[in-house]
N, C-alpha and C positions, 0 to 999 in steps of 0.2 A: 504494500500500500504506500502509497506517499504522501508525504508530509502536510498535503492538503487535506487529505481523509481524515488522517489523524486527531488535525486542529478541528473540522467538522466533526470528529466523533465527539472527540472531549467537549465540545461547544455546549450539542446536543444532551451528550451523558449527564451531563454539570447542571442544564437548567432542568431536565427531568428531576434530577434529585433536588433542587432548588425549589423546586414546583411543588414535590411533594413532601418536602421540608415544611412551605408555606403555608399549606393546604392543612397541615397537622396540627400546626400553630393557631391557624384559624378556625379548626372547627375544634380544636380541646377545650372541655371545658377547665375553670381551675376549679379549684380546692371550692372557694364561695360562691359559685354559679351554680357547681354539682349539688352543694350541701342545700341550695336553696329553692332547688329543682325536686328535692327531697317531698314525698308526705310526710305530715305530719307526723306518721306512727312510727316511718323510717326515725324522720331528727331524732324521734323520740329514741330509738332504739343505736341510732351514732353518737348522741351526747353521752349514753350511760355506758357505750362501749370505750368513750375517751376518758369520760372519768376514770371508768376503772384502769385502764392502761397505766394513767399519770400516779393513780395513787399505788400500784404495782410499781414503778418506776420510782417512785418515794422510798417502800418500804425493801427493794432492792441496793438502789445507796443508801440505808442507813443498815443494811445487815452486809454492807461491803465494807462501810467506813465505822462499823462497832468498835472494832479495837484499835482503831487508827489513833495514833498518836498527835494530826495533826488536826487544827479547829473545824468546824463544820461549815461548810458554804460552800 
């Protein structure tokens, strides 16, 4: 092939995945679109599964840092 194909493939290659780069971008929801897209019964059921995670993730560092010698924060 020659050096013109090349530049045409890569041109081509580059905006395909650029495209669909963009296209990912823009139809993702985040984190506050999805949660707000949520029923009710769901939030209801994602807020107690966050509480519980954070307070599992609490009593995790403090049974990590029990005998640590250095202060808590």
């Amino acid at each position: 092939m020659s050096a013109k194909r090349w530049i045409k493939a890569g041109f081509w290659s580059s905006a395909m995945i650029g495209l669909g780069y963009a296209l990912m971008i823009y139809t993702t929801p985040n984190e506050q679109e999805l949660y707000n897209s949520l029923s009710p019964a769901l939030k209801l059921i994602y807020d107690k599964n966050i509480e519980k995670k954070y307070s599992n993730e609490v009593i995790e560092h403090i049974k990590k840092n029990k005998y640590s010698e250095s202060p808590v924060g």
